[in-house]
C-alpha positions as CSV (number, residue, x, y, z in Angstrom):
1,X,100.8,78.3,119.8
2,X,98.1,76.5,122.0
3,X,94.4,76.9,121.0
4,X,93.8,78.9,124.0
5,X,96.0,81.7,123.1
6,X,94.3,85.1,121.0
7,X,97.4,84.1,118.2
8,X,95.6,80.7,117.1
9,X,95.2,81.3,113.2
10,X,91.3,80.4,113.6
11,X,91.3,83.7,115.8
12,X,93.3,85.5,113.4
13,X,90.8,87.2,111.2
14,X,88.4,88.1,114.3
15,X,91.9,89.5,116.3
16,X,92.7,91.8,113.3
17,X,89.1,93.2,112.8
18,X,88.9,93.8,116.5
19,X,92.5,95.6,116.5
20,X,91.5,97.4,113.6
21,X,89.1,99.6,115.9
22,X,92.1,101.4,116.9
23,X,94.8,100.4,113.9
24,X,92.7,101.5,110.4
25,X,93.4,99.3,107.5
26,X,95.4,96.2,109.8
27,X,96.2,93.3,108.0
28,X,98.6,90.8,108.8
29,X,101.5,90.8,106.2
30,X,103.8,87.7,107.9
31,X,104.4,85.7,111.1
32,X,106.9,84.8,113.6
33,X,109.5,87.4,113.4
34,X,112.7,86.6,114.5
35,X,115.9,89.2,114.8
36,X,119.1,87.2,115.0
37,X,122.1,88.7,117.0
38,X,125.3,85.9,116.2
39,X,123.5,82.7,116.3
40,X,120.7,83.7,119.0
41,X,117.7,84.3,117.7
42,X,114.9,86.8,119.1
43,X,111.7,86.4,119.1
44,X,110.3,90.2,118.1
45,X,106.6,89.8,117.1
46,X,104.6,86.5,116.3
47,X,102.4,88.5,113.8
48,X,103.5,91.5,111.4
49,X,101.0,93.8,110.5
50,X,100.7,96.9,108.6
51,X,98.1,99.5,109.1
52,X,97.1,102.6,107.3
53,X,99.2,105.0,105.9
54,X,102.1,102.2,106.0
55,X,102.3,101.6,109.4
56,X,104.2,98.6,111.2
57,X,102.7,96.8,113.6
58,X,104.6,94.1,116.0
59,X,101.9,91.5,117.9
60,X,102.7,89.9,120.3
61,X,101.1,87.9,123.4
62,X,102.7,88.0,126.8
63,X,102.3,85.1,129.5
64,X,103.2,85.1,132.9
65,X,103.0,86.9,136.3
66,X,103.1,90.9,135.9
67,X,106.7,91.8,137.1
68,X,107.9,89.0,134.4
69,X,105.9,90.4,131.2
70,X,107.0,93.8,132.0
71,X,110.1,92.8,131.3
72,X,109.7,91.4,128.5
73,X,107.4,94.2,127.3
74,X,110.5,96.3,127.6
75,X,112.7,93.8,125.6
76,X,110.8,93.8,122.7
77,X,109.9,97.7,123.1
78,X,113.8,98.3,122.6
79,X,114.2,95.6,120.0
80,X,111.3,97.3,118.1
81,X,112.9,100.9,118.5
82,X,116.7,100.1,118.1
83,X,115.6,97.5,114.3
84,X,112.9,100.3,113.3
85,X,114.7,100.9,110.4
86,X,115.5,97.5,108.7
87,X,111.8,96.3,109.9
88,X,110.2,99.4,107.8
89,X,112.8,98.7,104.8
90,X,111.6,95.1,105.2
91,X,107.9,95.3,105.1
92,X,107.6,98.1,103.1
93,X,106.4,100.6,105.6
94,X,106.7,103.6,106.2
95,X,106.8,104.4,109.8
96,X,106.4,102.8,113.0
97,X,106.8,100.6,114.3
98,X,103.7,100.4,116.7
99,X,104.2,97.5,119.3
100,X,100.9,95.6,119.8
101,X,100.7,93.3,123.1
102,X,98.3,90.8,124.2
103,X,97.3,89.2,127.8
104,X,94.7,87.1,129.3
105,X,96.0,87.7,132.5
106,X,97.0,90.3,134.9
107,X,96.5,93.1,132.6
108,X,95.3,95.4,134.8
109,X,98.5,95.2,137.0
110,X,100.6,94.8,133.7
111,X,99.1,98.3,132.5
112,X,99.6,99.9,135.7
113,X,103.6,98.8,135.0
114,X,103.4,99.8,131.8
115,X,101.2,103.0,131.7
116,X,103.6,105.8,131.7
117,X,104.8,103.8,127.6
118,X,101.2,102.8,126.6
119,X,100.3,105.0,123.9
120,X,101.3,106.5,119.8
121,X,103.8,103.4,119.5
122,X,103.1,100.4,122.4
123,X,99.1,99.4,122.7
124,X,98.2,96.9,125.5
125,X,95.0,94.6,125.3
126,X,93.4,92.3,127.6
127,X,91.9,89.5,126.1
128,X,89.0,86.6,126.7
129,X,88.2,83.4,124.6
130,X,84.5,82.3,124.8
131,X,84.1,78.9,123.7
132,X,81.1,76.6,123.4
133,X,80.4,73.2,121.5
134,X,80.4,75.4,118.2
135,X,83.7,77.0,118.5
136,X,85.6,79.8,120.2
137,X,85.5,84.1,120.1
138,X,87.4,86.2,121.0
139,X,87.1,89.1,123.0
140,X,89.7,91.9,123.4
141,X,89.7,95.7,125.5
142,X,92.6,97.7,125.2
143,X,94.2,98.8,128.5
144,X,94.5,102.7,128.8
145,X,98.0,104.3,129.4
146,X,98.9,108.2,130.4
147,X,98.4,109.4,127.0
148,X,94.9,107.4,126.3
149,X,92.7,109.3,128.3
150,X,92.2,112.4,125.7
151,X,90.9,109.5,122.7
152,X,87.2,108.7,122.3
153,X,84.8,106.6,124.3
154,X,81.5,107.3,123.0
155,X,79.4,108.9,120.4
156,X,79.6,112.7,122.2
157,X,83.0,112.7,123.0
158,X,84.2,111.5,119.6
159,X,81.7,114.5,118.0
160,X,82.7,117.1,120.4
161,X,86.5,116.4,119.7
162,X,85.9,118.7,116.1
163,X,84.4,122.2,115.8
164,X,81.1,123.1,115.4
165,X,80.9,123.1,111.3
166,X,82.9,119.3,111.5
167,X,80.7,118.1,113.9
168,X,77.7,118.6,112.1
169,X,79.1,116.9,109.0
170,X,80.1,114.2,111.3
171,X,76.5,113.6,113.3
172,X,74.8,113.8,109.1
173,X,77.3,111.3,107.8
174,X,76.8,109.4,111.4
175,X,72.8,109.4,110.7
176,X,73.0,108.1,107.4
177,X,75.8,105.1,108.4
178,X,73.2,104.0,110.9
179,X,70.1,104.1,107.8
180,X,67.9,100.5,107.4
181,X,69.3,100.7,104.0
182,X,72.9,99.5,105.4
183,X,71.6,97.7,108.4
184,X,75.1,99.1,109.5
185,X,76.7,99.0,113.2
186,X,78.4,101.3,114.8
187,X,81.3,100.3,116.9
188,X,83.6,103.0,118.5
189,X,87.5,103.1,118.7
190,X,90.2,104.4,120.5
191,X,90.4,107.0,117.8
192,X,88.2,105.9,114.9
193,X,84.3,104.9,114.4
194,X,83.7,101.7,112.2
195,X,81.0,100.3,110.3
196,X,80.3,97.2,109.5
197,X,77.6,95.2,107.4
198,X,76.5,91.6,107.6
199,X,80.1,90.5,106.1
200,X,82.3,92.5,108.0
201,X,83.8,95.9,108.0
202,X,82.5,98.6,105.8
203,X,83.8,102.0,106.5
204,X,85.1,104.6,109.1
205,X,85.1,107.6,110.1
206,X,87.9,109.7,112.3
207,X,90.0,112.5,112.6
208,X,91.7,113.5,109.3
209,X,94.1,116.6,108.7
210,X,91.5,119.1,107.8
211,X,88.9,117.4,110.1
212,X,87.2,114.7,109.1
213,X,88.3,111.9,106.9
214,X,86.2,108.3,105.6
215,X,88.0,105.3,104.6
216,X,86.1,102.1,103.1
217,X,87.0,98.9,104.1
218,X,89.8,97.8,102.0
219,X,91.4,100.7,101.1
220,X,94.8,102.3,102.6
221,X,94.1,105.7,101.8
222,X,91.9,107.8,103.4
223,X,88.9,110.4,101.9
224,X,89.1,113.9,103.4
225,X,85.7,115.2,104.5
226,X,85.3,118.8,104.2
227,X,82.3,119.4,102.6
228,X,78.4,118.3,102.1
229,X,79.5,117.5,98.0
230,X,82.7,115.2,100.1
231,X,80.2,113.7,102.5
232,X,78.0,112.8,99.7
233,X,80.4,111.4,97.2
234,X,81.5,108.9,100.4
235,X,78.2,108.1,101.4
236,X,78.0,106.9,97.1
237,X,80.9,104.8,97.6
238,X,80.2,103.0,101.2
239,X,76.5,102.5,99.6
240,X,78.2,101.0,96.5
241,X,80.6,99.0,98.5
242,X,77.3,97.4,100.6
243,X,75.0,96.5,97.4
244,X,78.6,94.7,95.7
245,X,78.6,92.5,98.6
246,X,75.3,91.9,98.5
247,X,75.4,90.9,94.9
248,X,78.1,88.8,95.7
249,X,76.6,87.3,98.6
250,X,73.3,86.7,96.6
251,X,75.4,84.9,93.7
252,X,75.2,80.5,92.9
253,X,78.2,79.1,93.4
254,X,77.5,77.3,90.2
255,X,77.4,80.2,88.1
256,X,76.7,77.6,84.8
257,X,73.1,77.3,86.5
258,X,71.1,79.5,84.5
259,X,68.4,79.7,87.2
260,X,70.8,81.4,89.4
261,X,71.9,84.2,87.0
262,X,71.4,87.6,89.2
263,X,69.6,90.5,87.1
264,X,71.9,93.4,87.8
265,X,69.4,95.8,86.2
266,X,66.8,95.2,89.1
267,X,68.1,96.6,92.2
268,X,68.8,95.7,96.0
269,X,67.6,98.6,97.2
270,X,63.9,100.2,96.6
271,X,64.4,103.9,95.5
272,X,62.8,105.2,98.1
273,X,65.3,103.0,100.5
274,X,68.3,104.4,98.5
275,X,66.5,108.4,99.1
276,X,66.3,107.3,103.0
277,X,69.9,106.6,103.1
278,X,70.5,110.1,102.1
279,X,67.9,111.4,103.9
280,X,66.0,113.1,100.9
């Protein structure tokens, strides 16, 4: 795959955590999946992911003018749906899968094409590579179908998706993400909030079956919010999950080096730092 493409494996770990806005818990599990039918082989995904909750994901980049990446949208939609089975058996999955596709051009008129399958199981995303003397980024958006248009675009419309006693968990929890103690940000989803520290992904917040549910970075399974005690037992973890990576982070290399020993008895945070995060 050519450098300029969003699949380049120096891309690869900025690609995942900017399709993880709207797939919680990707991670890329193999690569260039092929379904063979006699002695022709199909190309079904160049990436295989799986997302929280076991999902499958397909990735894939088209190239070309709209009409012909439509096409071969469709082809790998029905190779996808008709080998759901075997591919969930194979990875270990259980559902999906969900059909991830990539373009740098014509996505608008690709989407329009597309719009009326864009949705649960077949995401569209434009894409952009910056590159200067020190190295390319990647930039992606994800192209809105018929069934997109209900999902979250900003901080009021993901709150005012819940009912009143949700939402104000949500906005606490929301305040206290945001605290100088994390030095958090906040970036919003098609369904899902993140969080994310100074070395990456931290935690998120989204819809969960009696609400609200957290996840931390890292883990597949996610923490139902109900509750003050349940926002305040995930607010202990995410904080938790910040000072080890700190610790890490503030950790020699040359761990023989007596001089670079880390006290773990003096802390990160001041107390009073650690009260503002809670908001006492």
């Amino acid at each position: 795959m050519a450098s300029a493409s969003a699949l380049a494996p120096e891309l690869e770990p900025e690609l995942v955590s900017s399709l993880e806005l709207y797939l919680c818990g990707l991670a890329i599990v193999d690569r260039e999946l092929e379904i063979l039918r006699g002695a022709s082989p199909l190309r079904a995904a160049a990436l295989v992911g799986r997302a929280a909750g076991g999902e499958l994901v397909l990735i894939e980049e088209l190239e070309g003018p709209p009409e012909k990446t439509a096409l071969r949208a469709l082809e790998l939609a029905a190779l996808a749906r008709e080998h759901a089975h075997e591919l969930c058996a194979r990875f270990d999955c259980a559902n999906g899968p969900v059909l991830v596709l990539l373009a740098s051009e014509n996505a608008r008129e690709l989407g329009i094409l597309l719009a009326p399958l864009l949705g649960e199981h077949m995401k569209l995303f434009s894409y952009s590579l910056l590159r200067t003397h020190s190295g390319s980024r990647l930039g992606i958006a994800p192209v809105l179908g018929e069934s997109d248009f209900d999902k979250s675009r900003s901080r009021a419309e993901f709150l005012e998706a819940f009912d009143a006693p949700t939402r104000a968990l949500a906005e606490s929890l929301w305040e206290r993400l945001c605290s100088p103690a994390l030095g958090a940000r906040a970036e919003i989803g098609g369904t899902i909030v993140r969080w994310s520290d100074t070395r990456g992904p931290l935690c998120s917040l989204a819809r969960g079956e009696q609400g609200l549910s957290g996840r931390l970075s890292g883990l597949d399974e996610p923490i139902e919010l109900v509750n003050t005690a349940d926002a305040r037992g995930f607010l202990d973890a995410v904080l938790a999950l910040h000072l080890e990576r700190t610790l890490r982070g503030m950790e020699s290399p040359d761990e023989s080096a007596p001089e670079a020993a880390f006290d773990p008895r003096q802390p990160v945070l001041s107390q009073a730092e650690i009260n503002a995060f809670h908001g006492q």
